[in-house]
C-alpha positions in Angstrom: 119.9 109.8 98.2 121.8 107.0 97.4 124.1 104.2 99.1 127.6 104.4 100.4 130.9 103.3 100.8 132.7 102.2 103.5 135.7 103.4 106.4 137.9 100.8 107.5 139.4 101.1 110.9 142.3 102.7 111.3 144.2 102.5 114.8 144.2 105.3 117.0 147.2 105.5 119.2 149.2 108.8 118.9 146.1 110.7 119.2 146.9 115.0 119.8 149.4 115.4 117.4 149.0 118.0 115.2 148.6 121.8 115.6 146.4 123.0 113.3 145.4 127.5 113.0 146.6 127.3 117.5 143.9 124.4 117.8 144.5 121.2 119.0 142.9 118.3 116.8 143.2 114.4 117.0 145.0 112.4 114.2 145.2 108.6 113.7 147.7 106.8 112.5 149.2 103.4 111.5 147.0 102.4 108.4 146.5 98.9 109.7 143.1 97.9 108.0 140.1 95.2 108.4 137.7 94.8 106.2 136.0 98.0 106.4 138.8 100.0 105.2 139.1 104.2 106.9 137.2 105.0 109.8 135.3 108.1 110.4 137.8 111.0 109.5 138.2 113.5 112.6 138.6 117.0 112.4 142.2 117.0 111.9 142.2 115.2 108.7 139.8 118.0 107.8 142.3 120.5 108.5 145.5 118.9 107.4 145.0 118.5 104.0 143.1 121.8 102.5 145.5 122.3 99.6 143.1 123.4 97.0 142.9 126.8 97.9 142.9 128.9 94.7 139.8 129.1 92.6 139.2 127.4 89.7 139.8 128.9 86.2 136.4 130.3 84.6 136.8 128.0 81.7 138.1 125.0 83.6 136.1 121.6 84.0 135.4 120.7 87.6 136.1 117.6 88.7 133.1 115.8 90.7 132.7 112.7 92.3 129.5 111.3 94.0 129.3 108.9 96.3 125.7 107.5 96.8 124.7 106.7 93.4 120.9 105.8 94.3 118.0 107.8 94.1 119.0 111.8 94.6 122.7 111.3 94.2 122.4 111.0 91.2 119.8 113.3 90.6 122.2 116.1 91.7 125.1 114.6 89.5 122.7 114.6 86.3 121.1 118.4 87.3 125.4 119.1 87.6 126.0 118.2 83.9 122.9 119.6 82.3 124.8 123.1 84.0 127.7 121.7 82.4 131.4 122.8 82.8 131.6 119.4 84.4 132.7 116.1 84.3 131.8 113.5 87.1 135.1 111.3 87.0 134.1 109.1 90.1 131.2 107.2 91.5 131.0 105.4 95.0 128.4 102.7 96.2 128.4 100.1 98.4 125.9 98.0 96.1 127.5 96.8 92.7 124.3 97.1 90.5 123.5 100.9 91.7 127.5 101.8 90.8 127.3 99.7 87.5 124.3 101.5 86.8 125.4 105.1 87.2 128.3 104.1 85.6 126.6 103.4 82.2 124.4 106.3 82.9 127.0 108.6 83.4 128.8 107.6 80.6 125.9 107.9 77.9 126.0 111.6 79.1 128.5 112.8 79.3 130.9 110.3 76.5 133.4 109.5 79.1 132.7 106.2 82.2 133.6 107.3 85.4 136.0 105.7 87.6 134.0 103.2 89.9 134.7 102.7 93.9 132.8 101.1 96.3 134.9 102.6 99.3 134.5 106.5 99.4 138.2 107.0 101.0 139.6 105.0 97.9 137.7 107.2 95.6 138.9 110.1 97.5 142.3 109.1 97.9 142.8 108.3 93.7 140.5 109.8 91.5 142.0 113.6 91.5 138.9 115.3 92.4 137.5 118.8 92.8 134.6 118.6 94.4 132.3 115.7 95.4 128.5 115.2 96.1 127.4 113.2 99.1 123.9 111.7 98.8 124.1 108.7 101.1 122.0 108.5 104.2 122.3 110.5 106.6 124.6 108.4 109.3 127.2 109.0 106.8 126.9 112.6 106.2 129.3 113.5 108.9 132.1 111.1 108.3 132.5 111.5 104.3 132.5 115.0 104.6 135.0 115.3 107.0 136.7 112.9 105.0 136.2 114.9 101.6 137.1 118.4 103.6 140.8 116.3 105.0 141.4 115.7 101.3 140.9 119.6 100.3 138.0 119.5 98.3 134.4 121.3 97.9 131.4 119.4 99.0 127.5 119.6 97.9 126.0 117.6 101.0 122.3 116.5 101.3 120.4 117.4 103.6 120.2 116.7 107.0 123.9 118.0 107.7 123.9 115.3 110.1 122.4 112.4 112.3 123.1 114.1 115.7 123.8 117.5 116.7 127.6 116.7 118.1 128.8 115.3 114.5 126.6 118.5 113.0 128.8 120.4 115.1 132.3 119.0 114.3 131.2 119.7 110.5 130.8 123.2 110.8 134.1 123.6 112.9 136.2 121.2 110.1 134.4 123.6 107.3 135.2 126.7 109.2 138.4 126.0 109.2 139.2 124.0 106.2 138.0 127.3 103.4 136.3 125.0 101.4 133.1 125.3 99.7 129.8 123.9 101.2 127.0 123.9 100.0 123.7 121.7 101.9 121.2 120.7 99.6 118.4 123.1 101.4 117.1 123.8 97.7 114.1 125.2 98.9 116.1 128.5 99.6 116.0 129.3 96.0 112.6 129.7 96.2 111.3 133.2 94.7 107.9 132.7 96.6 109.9 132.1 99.8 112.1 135.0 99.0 109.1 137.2 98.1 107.6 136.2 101.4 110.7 137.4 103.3 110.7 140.9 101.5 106.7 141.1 102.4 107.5 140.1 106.2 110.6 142.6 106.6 108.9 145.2 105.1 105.9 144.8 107.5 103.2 144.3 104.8 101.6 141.3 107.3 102.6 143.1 110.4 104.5 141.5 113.4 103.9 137.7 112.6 102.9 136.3 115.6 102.8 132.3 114.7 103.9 130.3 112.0 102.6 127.0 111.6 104.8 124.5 109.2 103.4 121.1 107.6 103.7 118.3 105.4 100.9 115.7 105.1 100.7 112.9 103.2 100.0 109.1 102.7 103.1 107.5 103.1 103.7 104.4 100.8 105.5 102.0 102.8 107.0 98.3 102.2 107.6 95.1 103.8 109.3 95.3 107.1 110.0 91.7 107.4 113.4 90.4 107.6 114.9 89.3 104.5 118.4 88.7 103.2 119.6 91.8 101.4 120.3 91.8 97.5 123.4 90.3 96.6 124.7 93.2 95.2 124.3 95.3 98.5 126.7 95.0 101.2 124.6 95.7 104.8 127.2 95.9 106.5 129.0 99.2 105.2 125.5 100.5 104.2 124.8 100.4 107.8 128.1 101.5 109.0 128.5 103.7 111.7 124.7 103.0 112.6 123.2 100.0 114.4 123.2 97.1 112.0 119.4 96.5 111.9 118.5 93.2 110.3 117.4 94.0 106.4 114.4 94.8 105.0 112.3 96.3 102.0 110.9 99.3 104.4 114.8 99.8 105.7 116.8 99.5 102.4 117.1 101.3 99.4 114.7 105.1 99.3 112.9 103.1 102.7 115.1 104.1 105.3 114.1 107.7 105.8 111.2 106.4 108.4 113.9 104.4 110.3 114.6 105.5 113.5 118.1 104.2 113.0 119.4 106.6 109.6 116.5 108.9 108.4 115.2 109.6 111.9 111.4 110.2 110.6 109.4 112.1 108.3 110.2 115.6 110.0 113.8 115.2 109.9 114.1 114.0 106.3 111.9 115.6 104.4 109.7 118.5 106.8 113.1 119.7 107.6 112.9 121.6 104.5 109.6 124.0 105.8 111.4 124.2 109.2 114.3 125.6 107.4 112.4 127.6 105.5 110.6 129.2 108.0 113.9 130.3 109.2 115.2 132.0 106.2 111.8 133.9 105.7 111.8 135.1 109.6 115.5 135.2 110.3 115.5 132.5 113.0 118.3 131.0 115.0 117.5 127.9 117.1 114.9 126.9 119.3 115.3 128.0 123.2 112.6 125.8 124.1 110.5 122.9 122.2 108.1 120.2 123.0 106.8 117.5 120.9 103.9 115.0 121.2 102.7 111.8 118.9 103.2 108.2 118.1 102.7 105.8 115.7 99.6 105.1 115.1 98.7 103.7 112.0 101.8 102.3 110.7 102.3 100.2 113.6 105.3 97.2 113.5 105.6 99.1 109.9 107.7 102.2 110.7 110.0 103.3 113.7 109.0 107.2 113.8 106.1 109.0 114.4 103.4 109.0 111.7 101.6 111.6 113.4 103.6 114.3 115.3 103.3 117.9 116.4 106.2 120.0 117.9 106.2 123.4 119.7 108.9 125.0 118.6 109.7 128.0 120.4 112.1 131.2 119.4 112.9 134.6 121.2 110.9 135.6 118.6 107.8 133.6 117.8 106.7 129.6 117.9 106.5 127.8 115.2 104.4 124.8 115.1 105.1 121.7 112.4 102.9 119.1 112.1 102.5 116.2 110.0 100.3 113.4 109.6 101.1 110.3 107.3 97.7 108.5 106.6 94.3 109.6 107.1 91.0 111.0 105.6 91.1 113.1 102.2 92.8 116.9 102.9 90.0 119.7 102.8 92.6 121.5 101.3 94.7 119.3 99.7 96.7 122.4 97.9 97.9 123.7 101.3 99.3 120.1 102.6 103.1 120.9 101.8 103.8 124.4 103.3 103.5 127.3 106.0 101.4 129.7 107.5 102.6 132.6 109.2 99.4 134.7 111.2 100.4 138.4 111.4 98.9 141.4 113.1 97.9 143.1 109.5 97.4 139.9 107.3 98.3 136.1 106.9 100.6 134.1 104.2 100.4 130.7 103.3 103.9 129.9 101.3 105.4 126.4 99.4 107.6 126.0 96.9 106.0 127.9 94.0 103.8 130.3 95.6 102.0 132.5 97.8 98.5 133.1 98.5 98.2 136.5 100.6 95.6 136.7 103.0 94.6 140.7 104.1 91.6 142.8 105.4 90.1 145.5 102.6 87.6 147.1 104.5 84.8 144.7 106.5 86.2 142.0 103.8 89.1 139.5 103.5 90.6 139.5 100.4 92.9 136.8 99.2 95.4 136.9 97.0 97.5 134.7 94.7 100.9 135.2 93.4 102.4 132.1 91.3 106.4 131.6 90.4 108.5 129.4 88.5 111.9 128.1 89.1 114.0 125.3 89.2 114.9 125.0 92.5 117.3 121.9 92.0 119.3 123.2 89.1 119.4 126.8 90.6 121.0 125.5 93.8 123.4 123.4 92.6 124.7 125.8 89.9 125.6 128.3 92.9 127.5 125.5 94.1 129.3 125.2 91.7 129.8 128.8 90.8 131.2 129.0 94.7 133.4 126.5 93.7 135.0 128.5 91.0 134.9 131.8 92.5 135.5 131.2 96.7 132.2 133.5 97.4 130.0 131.7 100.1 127.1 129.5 99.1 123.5 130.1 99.1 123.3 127.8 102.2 126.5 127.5 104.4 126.8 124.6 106.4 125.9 127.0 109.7 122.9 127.7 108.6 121.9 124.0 107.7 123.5 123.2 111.1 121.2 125.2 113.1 118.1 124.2 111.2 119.2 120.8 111.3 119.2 121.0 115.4 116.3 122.4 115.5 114.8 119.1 114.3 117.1 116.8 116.4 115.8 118.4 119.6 112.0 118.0 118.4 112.8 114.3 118.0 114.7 113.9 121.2 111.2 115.6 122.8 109.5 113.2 121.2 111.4 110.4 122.3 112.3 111.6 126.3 108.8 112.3 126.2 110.1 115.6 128.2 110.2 119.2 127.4 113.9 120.5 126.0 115.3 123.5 126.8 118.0 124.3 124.7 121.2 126.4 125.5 122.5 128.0 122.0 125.2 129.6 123.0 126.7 126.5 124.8 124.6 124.2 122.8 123.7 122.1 125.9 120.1 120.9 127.0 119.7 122.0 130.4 118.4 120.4 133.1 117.1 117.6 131.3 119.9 114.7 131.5 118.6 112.2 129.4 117.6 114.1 126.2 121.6 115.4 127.0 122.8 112.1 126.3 120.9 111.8 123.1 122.8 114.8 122.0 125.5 112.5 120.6 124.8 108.6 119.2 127.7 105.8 119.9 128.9 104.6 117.0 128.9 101.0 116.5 132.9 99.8 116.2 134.9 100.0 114.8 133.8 103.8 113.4 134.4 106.4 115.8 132.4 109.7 116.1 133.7 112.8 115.3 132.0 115.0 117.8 133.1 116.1 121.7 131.5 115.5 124.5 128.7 113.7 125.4 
């Protein structure tokens, strides 16, 4: 995931003044700018403007911007053209040497330079788009998608949906609305071993599963946290944005940040979110009703700001499922089965990643394992549904309610971890009860002048 752009305020008197499908949804007005041009689009700008309703013409080249031009922003907009039927037309980044540099990139591929922005809403506002990729970090999720929904257009979103579970919320209701396409890059659901695993478990070839246990392990490789000036070529500021302005390091900058408290939120919710999600699809989870969570930092110490060791309870109506992860340590005894998860069944036991499946049943007095091995590009696959939604209108592999409510699922581990309490979640009302201060953690202030998109508290 790359960098981003920024949102200058706008002023927001004459709030409540639009009625939008018999809902009532703020709109500001009077385009009186500072230097951080466009704050935080609200859900009426993602209502208003949805006037790309038809779908595209089968032969037709789709128009994409990206904004976030770092590591996996452009990874998705290079995995778009090899698809092809494409043309990325715009690029967005608040630091001038990644846009320059996706810039020339881009335009050795594909024989054409892209426009260049290093404010999304400018990009959004005048390079005729169809669709754009957002691969920033994750406090920006929220408001450049709202954004990109206001201006009618399809969006392929990196995961996490979102940094709290209020702006996760106002997301889903904008995309309801709005008709557009979604699609949040949960890749992993393209898996065949994942899928093959869900076919076993609903047919009842494991028995009732009882447990499943979710993981990722590994040594982390982590840089210099002390303060330094940023790069010239970055501005802080806007990469900050809506999130505390930390002072810059190596360990918070550029690919660092997903261990910072602040925008990646920690291992689990960056990168084990995928397994928890996962685990979902294969048993046909909701949310959580109840979770706990215990751990610390305990290695990486005045390094990192999340917990290098942590394990949460996650419990369903149906099951618990357990993740774990640990981020230094000893050599793994089974170093194969680090990345992945285990779900324990009456009749038999799976252990599933991304490219297989190794079943584990009773023949007679003996356990008998077996392996079963599958290929796939999980990347390409998921973003070429993406953009086959975007020309047909059919609903995408992963719909932004989906990726909501796995997303949750990892907010309220972390806000265990940090209320050191146990959360009890309401889904219906999407409330913790009974437990005021992980309520308040439920929705992060945004530092000014950006606003947050979300109700309540």
């Amino acid at each position: 995931m790359g960098q981003l752009d920024g949102f200058r305020k706008i002023s927001t008197d004459g709030l409540w003044n639009r009625v939008t499908r018999g809902r009532r949804f703020p709109i500001l007005r009077d385009m009186n700018t500072t230097r951080r041009s466009f704050i935080g689009t609200t859900a009426a700008s993602a209502l208003a403007l949805t006037t790309r309703l038809q779908a595209a013409e089968p032969g037709s080249i789709i128009k994409l911007g990206v904004i976030g031009t770092g590591w996996y922003g452009m990874v998705n907009a290079k995995t778009a053209l090899k698809i092809g039927g494409v043309e990325i037309t715009a690029v967005c980044d608040v630091d001038s040497e990644h846009l320059e540099a996706a810039a020339v990139e881009l335009e050795k591929l594909q024989g054409k330079r892209p426009q260049t922005f290093k404010l999304y809403q400018e990009m959004l506002d005048q390079a005729g788009l169809d669709a754009v990729i957002i691969g920033t970090p994750t406090q920006w999720h929220a408001l450049q998608l709202l954004a990109a929904i206001g201006k009618g257009l399809d969006v392929y979103c990196e995961k996490p949906v979102s940094y709290d579970i209020r702006e996760g919320r106002a997301m889903v209701d904008a995309v309801k609305a709005s008709d557009r396409i979604v699609q949040v890059g949960f890749q992993r659901r393209q898996s065949k071993a994942y899928q093959k695993v869900r076919e076993l478990v609903a047919a009842g070839e494991i028995g009732r599963v009882v447990q499943a246990d979710a993981q990722i392990h590994y040594n982390a490789e982590n840089s210099d946290p002390a303060p330094v000036e940023p790069p010239a070529s970055l501005d802080w500021d806007l990469w900050c944005g809506p999130a505390p302005k930390i002072p810059y390091s190596k360990q918070v900058g550029h690919k660092s940040w997903r261990l910072e408290k602040t925008t990646g939120n920690g291992h689990m919710v960056d990168w084990g979110l995928h397994n928890i999600d996962a685990a979902r699809m294969i048993l046909g989870l909701s949310m959580p009703k109840r979770v706990t969570a215990d751990g610390g930092i305990y290695h990486f110490k005045n390094t990192i700001t999340t917990p290098d060791s942590l394990t949460v309870n996650f419990e369903y109506d149906e099951l618990p499922v357990v993740w774990r992860h640990r981020l230094w340590g000893a050599l793994e005894f089974a170093p194969q089965r680090s990345n992945g998860i285990y779900l324990y069944g009456e009749k038999g036991s799976v252990f599933v990643e991304e490219t297989k499946y190794t079943l584990l049943s009773k023949v007679g007095d003996k356990l008998e394992e077996q392996e079963f091995k599958f290929e796939g590009r999980h990347g390409t696959e998921h973003m070429k549904d993406f953009l086959e939604c975007v020309r047909t209108r059919r609903k995408p592999f992963c719909s932004i309610e989906d990726a909501f409510q796995s997303t949750t699922a990892v907010h309220l581990a972390m806000i265990a971890y940090e209320t050191r309490s146990v959360v009890e979640w309401d889904g219906m009302k999407e409330e913790i009860t009974g437990n005021p201060e992980a309520g308040k953690m439920l929705k992060r202030e945004y530092r000014q002048p950006w606003v947050h998109p979300g109700k309540g508290a």
